[in-house]
PLY file of the C-alpha trace (Angstrom):
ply
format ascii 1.0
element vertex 211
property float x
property float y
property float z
element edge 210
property int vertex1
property int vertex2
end_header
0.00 0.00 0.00
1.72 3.50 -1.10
1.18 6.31 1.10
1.84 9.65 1.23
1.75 11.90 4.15
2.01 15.90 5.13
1.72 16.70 8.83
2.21 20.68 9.23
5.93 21.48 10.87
5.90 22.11 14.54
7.08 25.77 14.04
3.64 26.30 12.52
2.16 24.86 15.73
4.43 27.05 17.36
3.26 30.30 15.82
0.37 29.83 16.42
0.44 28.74 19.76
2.38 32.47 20.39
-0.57 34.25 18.38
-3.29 32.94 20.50
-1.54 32.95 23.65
-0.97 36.51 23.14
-4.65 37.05 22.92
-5.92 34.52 25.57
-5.31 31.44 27.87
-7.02 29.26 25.30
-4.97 27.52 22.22
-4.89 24.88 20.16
-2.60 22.06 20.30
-3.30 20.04 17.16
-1.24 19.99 14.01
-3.41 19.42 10.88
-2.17 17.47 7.79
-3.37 14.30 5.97
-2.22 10.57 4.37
-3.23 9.61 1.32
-3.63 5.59 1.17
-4.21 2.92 -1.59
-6.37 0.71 -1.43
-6.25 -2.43 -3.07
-7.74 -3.62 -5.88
-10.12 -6.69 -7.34
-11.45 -7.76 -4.27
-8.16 -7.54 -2.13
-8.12 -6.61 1.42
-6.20 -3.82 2.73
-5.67 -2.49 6.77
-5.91 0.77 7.26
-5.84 3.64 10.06
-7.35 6.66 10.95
-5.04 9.05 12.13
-6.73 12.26 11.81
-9.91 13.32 13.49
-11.97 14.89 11.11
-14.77 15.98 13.50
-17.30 13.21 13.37
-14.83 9.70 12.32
-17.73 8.09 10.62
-17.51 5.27 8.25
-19.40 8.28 5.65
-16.66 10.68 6.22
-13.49 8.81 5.90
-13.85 6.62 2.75
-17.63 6.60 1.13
-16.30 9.50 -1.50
-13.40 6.59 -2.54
-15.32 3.39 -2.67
-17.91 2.11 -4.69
-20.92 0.11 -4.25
-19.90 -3.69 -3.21
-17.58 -2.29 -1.19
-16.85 -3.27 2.41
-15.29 -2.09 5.41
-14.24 -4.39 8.37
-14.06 -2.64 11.90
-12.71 -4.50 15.06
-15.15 -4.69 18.35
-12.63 -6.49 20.34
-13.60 -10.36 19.76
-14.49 -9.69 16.41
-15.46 -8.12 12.64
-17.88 -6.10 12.41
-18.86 -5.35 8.89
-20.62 -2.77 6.83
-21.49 -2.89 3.06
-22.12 0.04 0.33
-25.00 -0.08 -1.81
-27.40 1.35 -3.38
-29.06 2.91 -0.75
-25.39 3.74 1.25
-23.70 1.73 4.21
-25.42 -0.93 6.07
-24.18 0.78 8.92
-22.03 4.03 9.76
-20.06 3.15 12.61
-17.59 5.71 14.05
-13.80 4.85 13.41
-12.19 7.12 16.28
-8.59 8.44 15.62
-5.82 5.48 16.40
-8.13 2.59 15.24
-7.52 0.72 12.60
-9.69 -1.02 10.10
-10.25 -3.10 6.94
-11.29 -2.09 3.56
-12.33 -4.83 0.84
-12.73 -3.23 -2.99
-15.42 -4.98 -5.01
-13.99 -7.88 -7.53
-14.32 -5.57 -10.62
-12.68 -2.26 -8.72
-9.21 -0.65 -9.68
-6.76 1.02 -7.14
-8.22 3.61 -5.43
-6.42 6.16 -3.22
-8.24 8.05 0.05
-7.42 11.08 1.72
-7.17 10.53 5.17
-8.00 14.43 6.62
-7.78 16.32 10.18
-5.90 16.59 13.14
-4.09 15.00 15.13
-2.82 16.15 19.01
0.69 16.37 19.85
0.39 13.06 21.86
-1.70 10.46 21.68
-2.69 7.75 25.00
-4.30 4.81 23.67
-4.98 1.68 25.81
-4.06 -1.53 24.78
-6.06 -3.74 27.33
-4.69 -7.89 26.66
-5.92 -9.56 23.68
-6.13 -8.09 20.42
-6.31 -4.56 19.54
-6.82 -2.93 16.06
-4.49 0.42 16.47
-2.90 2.49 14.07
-1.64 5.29 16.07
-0.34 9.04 14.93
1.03 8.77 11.42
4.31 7.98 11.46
6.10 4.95 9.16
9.34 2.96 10.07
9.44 -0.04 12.16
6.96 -1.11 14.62
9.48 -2.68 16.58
12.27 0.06 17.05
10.87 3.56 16.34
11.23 5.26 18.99
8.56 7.92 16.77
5.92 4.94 16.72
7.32 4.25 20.40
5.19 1.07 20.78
7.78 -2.38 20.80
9.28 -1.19 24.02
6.47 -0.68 25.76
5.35 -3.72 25.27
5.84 -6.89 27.43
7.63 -10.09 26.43
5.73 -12.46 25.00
3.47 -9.86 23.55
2.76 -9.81 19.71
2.34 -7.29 16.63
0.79 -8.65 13.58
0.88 -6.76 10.29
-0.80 -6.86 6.94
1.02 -8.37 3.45
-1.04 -6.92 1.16
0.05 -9.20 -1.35
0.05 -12.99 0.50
-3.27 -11.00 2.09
-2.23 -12.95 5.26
-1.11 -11.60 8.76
2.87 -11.18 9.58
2.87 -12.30 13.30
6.04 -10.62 15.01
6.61 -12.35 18.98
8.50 -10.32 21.69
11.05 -12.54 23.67
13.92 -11.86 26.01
16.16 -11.66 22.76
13.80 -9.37 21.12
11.11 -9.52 18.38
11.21 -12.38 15.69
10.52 -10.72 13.14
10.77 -7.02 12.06
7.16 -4.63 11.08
7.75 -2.11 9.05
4.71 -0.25 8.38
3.92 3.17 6.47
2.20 6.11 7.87
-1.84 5.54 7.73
-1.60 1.33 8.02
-3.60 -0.60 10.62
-1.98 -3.30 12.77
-3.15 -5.90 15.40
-1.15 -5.27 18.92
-1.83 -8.52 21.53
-0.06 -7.27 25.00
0.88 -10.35 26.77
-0.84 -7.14 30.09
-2.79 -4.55 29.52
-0.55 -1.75 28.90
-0.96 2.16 27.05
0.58 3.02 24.17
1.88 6.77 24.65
3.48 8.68 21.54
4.54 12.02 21.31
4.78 14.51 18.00
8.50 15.15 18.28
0 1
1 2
2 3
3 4
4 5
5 6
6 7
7 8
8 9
9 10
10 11
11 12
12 13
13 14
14 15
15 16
16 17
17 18
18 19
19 20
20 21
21 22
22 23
23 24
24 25
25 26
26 27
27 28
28 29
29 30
30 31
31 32
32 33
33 34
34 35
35 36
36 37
37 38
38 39
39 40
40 41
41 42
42 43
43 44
44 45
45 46
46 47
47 48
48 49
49 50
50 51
51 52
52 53
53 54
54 55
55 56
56 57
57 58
58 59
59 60
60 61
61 62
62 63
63 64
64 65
65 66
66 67
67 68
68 69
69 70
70 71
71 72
72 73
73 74
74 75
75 76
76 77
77 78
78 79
79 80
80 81
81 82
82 83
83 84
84 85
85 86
86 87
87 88
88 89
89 90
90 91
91 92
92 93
93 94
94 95
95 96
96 97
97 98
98 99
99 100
100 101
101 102
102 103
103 104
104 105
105 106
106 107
107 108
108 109
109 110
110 111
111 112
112 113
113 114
114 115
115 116
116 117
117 118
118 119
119 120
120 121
121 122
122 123
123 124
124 125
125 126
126 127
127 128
128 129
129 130
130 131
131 132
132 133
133 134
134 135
135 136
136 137
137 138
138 139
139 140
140 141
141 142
142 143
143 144
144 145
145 146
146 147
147 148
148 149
149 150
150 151
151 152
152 153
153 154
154 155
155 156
156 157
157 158
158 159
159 160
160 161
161 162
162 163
163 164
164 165
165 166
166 167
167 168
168 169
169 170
170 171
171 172
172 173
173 174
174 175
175 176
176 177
177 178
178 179
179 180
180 181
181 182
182 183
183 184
184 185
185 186
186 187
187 188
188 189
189 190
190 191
191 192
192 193
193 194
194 195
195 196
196 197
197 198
198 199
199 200
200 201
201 202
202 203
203 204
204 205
205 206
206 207
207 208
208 209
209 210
């Protein structure tokens, strides 16, 4: 899946903050930008995030303008799929896809590539808990490896015998990765905007900061 991101630079965060701080107690601490992710074609399965809050997070919001009727999306209720379909009449249902969470979109067998814009903000930190057994995250937009980023900050954190488990959008099978005292098996390298399972061996929270 390519994708394509543009988060606004901190010293435009930082003007602002000066402007309105100038003017009042009250200021914003979001930085506003967008990803732009491709989503596969003829049928193919592809996990996704959403990074951005947009102001509502609906299903409708974030990808009905991309995908066509047939279409599905796949969102995660903690034991299992829950899925909504496009048709004629729009979405069997709208559910809300809140910043961090990740999710699956399936293309109908006859569709092309399609790229979304993934809009909004996004704070300067994010807290999300990741109670034990699966999670379907995504996190603040940032790409590299899952494992070691210290930007996606989230294989530290995480306990031994915890796991990560990616998408290959071409196998269309998982990628399991397995924390042990020597590390994790297996490296996940994800771009900015993809959706990944996290299994904490403990509850724990996954922090990140904007840097």
């Amino acid at each position: 899946m390519r994708t394509k991101t543009l988060l606004l630079t901190a010293a435009a965060v930082a003007a602002g903050l000066a402007s309105s701080s100038a003017q009042s107690n009250v200021y914003s601490v979001n930085i506003v930008g967008y990803v732009n992710s491709q989503f596969e074609a003829a049928g193919k399965y592809t996990l996704v995030a959403n990074s951005f809050d947009n102001g509502t997070n609906s299903l409708v919001s974030l990808v009905d303008a991309t995908l066509p009727n047939k279409s599905q999306v796949l969102t995660w209720n903690g034991v299992g799929y829950a899925t909504s379909t496009k048709g004629t009449a729009g979405w069997t249902a709208n559910p809300t896809i809140t910043p961090g969470s990740g999710f699956f979109v399936k293309t109908p067998g006859a569709s092309g590539l399609l790229t979304n814009t993934f809009l909004g903000s996004i704070g300067l930190s994010n807290n999300i808990p990741l109670p034990a057994g699966f999670s379907l995250v995504g996190g603040l937009p940032f790409a590299g490896d899952l494992t070691t980023s210290t930007n996606i900050a989230l294989g530290t954190i995480l306990p031994n015998k915890s796991q990560i488990l990616t998408w290959n959008k071409t196998s269309q099978l998982f990628v399991t990765s397995t924390k042990g005292t020597a590390g994790w098996t297996v490296p996940q390298v994800v771009n900015a905007g993809d959706g990944f399972f996290v299994k904490p061996s403990s509850g724990t929270n996954w922090i990140q900061v904007v840097p």
